[in-house]
C-alpha positions as CSV (number, residue, x, y, z in Angstrom):
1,X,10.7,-65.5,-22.6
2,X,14.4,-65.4,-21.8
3,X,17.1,-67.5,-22.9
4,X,20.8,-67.4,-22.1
5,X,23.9,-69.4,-22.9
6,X,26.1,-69.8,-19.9
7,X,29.5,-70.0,-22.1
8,X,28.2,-66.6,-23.6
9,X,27.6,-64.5,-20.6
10,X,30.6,-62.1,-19.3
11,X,31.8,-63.2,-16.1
12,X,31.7,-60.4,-13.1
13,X,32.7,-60.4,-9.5
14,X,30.3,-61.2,-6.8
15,X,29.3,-58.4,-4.4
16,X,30.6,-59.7,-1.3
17,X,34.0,-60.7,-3.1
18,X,34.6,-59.3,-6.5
19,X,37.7,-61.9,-6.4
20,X,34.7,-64.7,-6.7
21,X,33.6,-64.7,-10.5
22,X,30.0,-65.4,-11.6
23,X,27.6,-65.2,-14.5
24,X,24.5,-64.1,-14.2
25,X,21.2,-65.6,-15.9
26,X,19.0,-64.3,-14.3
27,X,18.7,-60.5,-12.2
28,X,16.7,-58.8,-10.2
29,X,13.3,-58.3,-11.6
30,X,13.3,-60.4,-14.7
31,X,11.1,-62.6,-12.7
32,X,9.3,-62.3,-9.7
33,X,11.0,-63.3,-6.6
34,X,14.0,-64.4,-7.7
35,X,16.8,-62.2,-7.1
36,X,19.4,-64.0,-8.9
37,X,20.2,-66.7,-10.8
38,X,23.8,-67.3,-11.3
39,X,27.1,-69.9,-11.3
40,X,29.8,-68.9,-8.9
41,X,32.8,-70.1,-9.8
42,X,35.8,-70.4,-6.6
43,X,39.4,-70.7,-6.6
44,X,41.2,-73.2,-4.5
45,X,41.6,-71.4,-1.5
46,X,38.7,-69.0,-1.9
47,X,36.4,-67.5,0.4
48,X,33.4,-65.6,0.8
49,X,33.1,-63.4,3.9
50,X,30.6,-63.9,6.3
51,X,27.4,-62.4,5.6
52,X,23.7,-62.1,5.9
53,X,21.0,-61.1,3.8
54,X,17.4,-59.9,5.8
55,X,15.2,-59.6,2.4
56,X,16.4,-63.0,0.5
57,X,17.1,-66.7,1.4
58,X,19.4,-68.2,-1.0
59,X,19.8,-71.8,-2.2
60,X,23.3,-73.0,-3.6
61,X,24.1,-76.2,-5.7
62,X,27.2,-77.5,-6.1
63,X,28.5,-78.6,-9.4
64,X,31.8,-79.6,-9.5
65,X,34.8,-79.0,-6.4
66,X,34.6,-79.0,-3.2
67,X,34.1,-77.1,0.1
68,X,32.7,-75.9,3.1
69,X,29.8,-73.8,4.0
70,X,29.7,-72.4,7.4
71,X,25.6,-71.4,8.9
72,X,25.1,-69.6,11.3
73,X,28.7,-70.7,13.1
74,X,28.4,-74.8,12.0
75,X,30.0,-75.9,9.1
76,X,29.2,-78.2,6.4
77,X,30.7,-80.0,3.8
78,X,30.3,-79.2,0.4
79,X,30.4,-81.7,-2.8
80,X,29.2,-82.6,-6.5
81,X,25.3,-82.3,-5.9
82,X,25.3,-81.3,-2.7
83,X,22.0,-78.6,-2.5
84,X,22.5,-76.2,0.5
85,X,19.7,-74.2,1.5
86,X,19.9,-70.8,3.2
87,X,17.1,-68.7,4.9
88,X,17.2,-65.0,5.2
89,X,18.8,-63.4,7.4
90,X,21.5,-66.8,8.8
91,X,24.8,-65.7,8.4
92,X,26.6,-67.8,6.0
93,X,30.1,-67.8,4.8
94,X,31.7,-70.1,2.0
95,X,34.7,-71.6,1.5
96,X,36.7,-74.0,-1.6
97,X,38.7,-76.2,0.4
98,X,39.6,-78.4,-2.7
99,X,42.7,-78.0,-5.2
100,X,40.3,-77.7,-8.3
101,X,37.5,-75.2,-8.9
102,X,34.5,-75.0,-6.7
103,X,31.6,-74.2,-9.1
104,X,27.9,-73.4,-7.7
105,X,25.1,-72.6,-9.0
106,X,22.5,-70.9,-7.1
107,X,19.5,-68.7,-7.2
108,X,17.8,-65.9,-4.0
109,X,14.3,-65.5,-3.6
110,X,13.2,-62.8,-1.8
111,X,11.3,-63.0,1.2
């Protein structure tokens, strides 16, 4: 048993973009499959670089904001429970296009 406050948890940068904040509740190999289990919170403006990930599809949910998400080359529109789902190895890149915070949660599960 695990259990976490979000409000309590030290914010860090993501991998891709230490600029992008997160908090983690969840890492790799506290429970099997999931890689991560976080809330990403993006700056108006902000941007994750295009990347991939072979070993791990990724599903993102979107709290509050908005933005774009761009797979594989086609974008798509990001809002208030909106739930975006991304398979291993697509190429996705993410984007707040809003003037207020995009915040997602989201969670990887390795394939």
């Amino acid at each position: 048993m695990k259990r976490v406050t979000l409000s309590e948890l030290l914010e860090e940068g993501v991998s891709h973009d230490p600029g992008i904040k997160k908090r983690v509740m969840l890492r790799n190999g506290e429970l099997p499959h999931i890689t991560t289990f976080a809330q990403a919170t993006f700056a108006p403006g902000q941007t994750v670089t295009p990347h991939a990930h072979a070993d791990m599809a990724e599903v993102f949910f979107v709290e509050t904001g908005e933005g774009l998400i761009w797979i594989e080359g086609e974008a798509y529109t990001l809002a208030a429970g909106v739930c975006v789902t991304v398979e291993a190895g697509e190429t996705h890149e993410l984007k707040n296009s809003g003037d207020s915070p995009l915040v997602l949660t989201y969670f990887g599960v390795k394939i």
